[in-house]
Gaussian input, Z-matrix of N, CA and C with variables (Angstrom, degrees):
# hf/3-21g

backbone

0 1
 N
 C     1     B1
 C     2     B2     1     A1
 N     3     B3     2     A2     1     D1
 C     4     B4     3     A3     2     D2
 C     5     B5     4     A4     3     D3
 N     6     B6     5     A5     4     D4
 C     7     B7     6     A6     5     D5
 C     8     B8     7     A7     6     D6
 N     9     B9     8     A8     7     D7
 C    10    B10     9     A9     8     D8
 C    11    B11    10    A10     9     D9
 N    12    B12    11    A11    10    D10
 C    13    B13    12    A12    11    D11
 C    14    B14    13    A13    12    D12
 N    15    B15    14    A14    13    D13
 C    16    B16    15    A15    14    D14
 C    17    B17    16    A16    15    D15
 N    18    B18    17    A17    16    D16
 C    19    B19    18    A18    17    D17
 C    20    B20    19    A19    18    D18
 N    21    B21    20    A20    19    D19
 C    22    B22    21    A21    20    D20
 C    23    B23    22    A22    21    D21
 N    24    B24    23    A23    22    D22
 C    25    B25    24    A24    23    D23
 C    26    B26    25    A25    24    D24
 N    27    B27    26    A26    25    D25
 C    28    B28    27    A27    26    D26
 C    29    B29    28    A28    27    D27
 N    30    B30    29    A29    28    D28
 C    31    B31    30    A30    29    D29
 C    32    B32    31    A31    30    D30
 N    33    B33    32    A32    31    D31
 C    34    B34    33    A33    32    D32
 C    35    B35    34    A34    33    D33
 N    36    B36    35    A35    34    D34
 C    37    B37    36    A36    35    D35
 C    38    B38    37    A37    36    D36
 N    39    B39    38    A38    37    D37
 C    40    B40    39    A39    38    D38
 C    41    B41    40    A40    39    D39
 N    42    B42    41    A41    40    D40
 C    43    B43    42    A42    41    D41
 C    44    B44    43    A43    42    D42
 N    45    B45    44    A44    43    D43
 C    46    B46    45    A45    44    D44
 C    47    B47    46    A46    45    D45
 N    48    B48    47    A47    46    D46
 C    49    B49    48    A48    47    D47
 C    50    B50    49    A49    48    D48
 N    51    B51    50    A50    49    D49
 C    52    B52    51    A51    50    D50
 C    53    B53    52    A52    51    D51
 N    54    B54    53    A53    52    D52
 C    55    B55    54    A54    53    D53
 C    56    B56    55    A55    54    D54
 N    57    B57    56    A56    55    D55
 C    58    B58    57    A57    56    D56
 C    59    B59    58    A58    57    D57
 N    60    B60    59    A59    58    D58
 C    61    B61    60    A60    59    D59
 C    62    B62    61    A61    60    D60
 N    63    B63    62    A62    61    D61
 C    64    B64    63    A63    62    D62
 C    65    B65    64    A64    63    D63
 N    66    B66    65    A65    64    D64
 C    67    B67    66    A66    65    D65
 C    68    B68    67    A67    66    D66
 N    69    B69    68    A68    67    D67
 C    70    B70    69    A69    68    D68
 C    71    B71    70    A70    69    D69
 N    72    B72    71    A71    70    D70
 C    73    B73    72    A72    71    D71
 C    74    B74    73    A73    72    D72
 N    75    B75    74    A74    73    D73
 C    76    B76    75    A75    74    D74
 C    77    B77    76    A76    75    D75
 N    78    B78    77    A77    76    D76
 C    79    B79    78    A78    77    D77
 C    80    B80    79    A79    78    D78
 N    81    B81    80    A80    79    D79
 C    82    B82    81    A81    80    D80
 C    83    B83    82    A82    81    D81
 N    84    B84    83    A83    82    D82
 C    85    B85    84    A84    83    D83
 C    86    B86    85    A85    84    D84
 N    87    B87    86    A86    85    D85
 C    88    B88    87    A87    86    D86
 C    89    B89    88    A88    87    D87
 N    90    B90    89    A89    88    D88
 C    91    B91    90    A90    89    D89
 C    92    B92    91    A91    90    D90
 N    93    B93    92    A92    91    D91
 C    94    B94    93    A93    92    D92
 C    95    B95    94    A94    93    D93
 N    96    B96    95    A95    94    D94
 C    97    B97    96    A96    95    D95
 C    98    B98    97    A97    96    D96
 N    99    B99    98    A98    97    D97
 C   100   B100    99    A99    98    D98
 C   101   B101   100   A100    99    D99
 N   102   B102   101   A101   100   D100
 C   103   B103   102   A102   101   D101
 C   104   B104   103   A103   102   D102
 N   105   B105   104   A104   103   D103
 C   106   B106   105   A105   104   D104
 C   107   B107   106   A106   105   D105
 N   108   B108   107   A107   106   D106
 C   109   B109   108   A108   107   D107
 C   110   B110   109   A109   108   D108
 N   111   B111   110   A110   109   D109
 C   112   B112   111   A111   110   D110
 C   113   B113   112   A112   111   D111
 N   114   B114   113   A113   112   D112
 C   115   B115   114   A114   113   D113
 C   116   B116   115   A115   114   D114
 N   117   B117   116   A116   115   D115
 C   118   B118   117   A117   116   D116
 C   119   B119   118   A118   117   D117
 N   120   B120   119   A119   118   D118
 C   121   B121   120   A120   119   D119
 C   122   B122   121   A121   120   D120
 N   123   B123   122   A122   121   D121
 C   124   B124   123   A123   122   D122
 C   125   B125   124   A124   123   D123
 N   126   B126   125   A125   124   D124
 C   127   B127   126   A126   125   D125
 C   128   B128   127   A127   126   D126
 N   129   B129   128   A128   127   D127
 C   130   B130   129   A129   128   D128
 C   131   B131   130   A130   129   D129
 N   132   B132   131   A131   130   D130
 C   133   B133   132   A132   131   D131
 C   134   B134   133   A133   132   D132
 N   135   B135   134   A134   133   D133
 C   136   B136   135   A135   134   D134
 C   137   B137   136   A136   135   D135
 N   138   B138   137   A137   136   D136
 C   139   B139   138   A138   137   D137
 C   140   B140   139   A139   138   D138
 N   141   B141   140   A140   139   D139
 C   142   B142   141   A141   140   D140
 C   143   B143   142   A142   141   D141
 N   144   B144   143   A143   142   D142
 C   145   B145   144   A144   143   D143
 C   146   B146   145   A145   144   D144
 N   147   B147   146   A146   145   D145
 C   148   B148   147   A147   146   D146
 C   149   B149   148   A148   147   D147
 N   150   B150   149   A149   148   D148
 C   151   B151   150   A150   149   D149
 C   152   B152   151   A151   150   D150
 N   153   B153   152   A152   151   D151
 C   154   B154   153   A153   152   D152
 C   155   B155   154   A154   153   D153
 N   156   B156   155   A155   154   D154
 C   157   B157   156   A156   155   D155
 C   158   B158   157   A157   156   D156
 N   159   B159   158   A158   157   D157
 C   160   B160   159   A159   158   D158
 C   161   B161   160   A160   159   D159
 N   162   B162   161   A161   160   D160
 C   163   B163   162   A162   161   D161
 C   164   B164   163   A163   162   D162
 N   165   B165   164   A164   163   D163
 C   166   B166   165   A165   164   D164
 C   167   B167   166   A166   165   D165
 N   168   B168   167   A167   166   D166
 C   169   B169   168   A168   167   D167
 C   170   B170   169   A169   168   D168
 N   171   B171   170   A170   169   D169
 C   172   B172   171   A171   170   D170
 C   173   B173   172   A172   171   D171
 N   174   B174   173   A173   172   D172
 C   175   B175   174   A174   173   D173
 C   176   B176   175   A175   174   D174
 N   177   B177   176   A176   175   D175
 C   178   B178   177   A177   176   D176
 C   179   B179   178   A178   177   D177
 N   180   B180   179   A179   178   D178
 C   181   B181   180   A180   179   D179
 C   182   B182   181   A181   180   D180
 N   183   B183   182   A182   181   D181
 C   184   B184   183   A183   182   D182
 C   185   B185   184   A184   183   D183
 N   186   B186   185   A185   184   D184
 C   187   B187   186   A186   185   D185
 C   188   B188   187   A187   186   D186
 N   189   B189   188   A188   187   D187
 C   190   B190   189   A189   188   D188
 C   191   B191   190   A190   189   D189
 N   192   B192   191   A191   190   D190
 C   193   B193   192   A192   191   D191
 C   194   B194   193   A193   192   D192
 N   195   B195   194   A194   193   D193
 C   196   B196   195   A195   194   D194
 C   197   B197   196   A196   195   D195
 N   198   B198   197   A197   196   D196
 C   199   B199   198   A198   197   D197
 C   200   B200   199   A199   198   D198
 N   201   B201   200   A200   199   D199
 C   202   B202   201   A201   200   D200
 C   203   B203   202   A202   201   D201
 N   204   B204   203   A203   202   D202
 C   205   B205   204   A204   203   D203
 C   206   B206   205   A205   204   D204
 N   207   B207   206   A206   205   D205
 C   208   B208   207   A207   206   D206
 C   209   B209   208   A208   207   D207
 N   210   B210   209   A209   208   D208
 C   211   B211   210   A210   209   D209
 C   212   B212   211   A211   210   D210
 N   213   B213   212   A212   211   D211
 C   214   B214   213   A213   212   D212
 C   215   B215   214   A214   213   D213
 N   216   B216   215   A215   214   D214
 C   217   B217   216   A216   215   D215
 C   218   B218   217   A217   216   D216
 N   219   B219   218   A218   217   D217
 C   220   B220   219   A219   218   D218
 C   221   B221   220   A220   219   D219

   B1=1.4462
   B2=1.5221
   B3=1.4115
   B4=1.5246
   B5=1.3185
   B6=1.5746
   B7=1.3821
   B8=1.6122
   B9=0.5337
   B10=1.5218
   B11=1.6725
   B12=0.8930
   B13=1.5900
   B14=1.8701
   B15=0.3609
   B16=1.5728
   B17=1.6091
   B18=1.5861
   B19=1.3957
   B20=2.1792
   B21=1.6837
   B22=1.2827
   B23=1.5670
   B24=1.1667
   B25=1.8839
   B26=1.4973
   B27=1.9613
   B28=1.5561
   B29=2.0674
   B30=0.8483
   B31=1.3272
   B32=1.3512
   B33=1.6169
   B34=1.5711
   B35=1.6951
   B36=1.3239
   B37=1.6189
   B38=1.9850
   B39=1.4672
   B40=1.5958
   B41=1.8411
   B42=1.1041
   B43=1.3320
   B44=1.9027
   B45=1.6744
   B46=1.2864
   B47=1.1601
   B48=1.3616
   B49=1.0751
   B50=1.3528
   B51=1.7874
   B52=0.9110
   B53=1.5844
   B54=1.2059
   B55=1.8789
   B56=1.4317
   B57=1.8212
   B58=1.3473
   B59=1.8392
   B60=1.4296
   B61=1.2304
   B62=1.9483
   B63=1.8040
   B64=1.5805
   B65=1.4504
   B66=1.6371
   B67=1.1325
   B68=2.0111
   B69=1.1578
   B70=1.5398
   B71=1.3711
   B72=1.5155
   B73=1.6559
   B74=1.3339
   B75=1.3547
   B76=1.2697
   B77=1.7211
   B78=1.1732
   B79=1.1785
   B80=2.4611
   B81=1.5185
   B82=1.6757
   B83=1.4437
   B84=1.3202
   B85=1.0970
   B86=1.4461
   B87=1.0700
   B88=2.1103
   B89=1.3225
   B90=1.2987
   B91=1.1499
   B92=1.6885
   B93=1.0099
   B94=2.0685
   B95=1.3963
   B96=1.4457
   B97=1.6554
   B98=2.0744
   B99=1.0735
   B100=1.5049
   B101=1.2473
   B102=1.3964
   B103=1.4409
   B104=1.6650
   B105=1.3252
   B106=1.5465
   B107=1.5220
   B108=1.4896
   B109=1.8639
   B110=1.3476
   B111=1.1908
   B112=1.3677
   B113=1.0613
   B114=1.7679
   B115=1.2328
   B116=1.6103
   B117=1.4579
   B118=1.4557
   B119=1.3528
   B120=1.2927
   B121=1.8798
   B122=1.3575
   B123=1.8713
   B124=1.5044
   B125=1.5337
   B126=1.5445
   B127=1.8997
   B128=1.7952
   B129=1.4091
   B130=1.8064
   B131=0.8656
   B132=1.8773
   B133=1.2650
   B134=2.0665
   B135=1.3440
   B136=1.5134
   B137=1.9975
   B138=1.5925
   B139=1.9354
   B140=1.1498
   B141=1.5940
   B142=1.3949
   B143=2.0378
   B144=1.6746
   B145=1.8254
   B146=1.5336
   B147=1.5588
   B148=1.8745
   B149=1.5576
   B150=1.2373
   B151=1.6248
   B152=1.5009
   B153=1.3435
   B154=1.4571
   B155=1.5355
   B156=1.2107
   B157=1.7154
   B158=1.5127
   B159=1.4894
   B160=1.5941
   B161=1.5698
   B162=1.3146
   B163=1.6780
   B164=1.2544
   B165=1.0075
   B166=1.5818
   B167=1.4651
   B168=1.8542
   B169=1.4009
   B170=1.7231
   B171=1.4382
   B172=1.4939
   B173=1.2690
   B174=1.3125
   B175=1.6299
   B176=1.3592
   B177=1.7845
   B178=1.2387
   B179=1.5829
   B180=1.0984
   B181=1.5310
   B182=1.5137
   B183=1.3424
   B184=1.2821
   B185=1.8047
   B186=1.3023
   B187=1.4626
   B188=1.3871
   B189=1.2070
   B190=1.2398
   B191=2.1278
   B192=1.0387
   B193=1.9903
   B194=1.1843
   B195=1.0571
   B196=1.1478
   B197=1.6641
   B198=1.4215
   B199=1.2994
   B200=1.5083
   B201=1.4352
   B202=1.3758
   B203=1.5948
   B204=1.2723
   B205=1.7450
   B206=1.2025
   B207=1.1765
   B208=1.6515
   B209=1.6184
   B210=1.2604
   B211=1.6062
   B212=1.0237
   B213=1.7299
   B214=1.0600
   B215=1.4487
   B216=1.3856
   B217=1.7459
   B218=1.4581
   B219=1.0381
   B220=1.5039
   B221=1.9624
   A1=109.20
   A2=107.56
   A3=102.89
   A4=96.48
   A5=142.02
   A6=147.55
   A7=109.11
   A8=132.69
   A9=127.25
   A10=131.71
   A11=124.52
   A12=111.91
   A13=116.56
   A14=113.68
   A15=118.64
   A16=115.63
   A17=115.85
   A18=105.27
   A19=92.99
   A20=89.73
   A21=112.18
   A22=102.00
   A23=106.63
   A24=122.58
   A25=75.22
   A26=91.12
   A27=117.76
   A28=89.84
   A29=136.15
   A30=135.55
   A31=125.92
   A32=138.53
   A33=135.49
   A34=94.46
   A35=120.15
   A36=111.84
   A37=93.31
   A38=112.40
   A39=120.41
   A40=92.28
   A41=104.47
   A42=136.02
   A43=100.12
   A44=90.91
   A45=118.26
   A46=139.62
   A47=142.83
   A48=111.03
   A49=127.49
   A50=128.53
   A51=137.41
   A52=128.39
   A53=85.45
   A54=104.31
   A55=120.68
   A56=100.38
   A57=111.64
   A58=93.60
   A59=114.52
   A60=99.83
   A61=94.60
   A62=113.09
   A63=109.00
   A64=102.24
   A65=129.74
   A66=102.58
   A67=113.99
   A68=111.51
   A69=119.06
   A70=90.91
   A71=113.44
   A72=105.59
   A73=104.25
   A74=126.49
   A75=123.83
   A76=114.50
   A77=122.74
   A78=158.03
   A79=102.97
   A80=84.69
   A81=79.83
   A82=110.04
   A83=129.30
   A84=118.46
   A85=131.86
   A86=100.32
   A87=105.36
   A88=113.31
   A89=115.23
   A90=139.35
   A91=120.51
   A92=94.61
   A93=108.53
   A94=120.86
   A95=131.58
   A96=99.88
   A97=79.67
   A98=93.93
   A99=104.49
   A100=119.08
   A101=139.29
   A102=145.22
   A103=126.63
   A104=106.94
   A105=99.99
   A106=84.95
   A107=96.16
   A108=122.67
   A109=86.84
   A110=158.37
   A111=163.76
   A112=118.06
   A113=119.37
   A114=131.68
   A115=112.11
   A116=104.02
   A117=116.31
   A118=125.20
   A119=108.77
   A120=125.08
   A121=103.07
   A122=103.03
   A123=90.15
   A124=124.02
   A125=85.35
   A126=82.34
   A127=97.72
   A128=100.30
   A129=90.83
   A130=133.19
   A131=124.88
   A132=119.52
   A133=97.57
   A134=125.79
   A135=136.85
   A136=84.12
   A137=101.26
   A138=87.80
   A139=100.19
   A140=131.71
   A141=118.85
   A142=110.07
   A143=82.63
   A144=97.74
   A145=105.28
   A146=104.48
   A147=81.72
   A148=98.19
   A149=128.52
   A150=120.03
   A151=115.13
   A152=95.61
   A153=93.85
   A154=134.86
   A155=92.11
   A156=110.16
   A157=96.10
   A158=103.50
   A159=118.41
   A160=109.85
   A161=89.70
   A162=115.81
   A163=125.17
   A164=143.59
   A165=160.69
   A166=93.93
   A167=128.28
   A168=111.95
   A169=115.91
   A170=122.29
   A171=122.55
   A172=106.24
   A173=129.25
   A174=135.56
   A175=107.53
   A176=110.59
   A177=117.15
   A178=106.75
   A179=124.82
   A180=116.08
   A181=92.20
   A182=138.87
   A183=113.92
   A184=119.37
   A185=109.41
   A186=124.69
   A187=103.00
   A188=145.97
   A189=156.93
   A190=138.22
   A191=95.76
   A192=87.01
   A193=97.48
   A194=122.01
   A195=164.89
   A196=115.68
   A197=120.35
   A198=111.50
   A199=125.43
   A200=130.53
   A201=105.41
   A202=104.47
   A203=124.43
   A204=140.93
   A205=109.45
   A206=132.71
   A207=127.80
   A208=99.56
   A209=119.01
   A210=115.84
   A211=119.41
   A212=121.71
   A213=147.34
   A214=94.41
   A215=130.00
   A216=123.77
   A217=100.70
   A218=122.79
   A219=102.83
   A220=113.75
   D1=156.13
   D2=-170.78
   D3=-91.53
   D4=-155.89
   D5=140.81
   D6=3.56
   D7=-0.06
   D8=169.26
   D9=-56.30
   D10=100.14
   D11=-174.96
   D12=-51.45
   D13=155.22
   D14=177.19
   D15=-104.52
   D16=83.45
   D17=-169.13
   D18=-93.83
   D19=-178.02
   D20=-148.64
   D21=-127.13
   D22=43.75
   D23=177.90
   D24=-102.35
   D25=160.00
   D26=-160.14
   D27=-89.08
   D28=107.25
   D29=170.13
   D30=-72.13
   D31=95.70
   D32=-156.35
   D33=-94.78
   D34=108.71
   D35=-172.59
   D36=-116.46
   D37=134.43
   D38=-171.10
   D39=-150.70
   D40=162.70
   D41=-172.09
   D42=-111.48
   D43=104.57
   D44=152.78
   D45=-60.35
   D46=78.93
   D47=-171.93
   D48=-82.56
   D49=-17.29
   D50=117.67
   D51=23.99
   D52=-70.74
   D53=-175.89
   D54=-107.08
   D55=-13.64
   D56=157.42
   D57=68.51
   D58=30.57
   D59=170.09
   D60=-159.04
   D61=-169.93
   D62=-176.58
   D63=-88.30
   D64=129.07
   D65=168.42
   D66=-109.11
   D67=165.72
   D68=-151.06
   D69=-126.51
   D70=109.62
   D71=169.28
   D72=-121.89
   D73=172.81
   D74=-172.85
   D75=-136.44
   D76=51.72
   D77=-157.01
   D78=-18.93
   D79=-27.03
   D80=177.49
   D81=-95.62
   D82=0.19
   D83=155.62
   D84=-126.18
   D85=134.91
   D86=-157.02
   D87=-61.22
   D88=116.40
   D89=177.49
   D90=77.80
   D91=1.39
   D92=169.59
   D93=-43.02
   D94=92.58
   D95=-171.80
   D96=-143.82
   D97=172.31
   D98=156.24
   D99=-150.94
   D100=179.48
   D101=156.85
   D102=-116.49
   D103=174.18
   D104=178.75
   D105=-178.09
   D106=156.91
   D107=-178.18
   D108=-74.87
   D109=-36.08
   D110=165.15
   D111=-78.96
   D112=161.04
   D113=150.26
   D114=-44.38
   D115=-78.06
   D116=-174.52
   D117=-72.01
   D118=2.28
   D119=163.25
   D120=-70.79
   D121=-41.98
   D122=-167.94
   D123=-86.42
   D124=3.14
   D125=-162.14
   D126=-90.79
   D127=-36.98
   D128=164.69
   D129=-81.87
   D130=-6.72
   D131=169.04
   D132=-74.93
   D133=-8.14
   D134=-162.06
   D135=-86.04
   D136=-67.67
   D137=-178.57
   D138=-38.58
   D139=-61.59
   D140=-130.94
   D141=-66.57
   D142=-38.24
   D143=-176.52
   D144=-59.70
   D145=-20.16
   D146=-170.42
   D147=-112.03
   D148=3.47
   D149=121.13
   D150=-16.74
   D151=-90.19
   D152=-167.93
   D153=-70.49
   D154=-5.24
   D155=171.77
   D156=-58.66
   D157=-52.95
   D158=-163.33
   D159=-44.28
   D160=-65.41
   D161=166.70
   D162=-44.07
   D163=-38.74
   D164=-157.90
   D165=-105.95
   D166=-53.61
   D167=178.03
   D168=-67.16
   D169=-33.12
   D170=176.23
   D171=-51.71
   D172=-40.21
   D173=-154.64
   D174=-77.99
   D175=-38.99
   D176=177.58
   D177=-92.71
   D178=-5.57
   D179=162.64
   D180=100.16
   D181=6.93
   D182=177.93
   D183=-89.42
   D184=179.63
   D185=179.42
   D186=-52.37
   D187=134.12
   D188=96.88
   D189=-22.01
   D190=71.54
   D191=-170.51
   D192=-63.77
   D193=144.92
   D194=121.20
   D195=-18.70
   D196=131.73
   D197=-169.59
   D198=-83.12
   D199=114.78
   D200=-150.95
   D201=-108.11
   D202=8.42
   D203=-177.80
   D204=60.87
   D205=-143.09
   D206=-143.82
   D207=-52.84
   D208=153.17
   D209=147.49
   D210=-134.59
   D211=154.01
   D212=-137.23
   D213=-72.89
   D214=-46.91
   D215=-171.65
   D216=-81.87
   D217=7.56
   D218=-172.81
   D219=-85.26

């Protein structure tokens, strides 16, 4: 990854077939997901989206969670 921070949300990555590609959700933040023709396409296109999740919730003033590692439904 280039400049990218490397955050530490639990990342659920599965094979769509649907979308015919991997999709990458990130279960502590609502509605966060990304995709990629790859496994590992999707998991850094997954940092990059929750970048901007990050970014986009500061701007609008909302809560930020905190990363809490494994979770229980996953």
């Amino acid at each position: 990854m280039n400049d990218t921070q490397i955050y530490k949300y639990e990342i659920i990555i599965y094979w769509s077939a649907t979308d015919n590609a991997f999709i990458a959700e990130v279960p502590e933040l609502s509605g966060c997901m990304a995709d990629g023709q790859t496994y590992f396409e999707a998991l850094e296109n997954a940092q990059i989206i929750i970048e901007e999740w990050i970014e986009t919730a500061k701007e609008l003033g909302r809560i930020i969670p905190l990363p809490k590692g494994r979770l229980k439904y996953a």
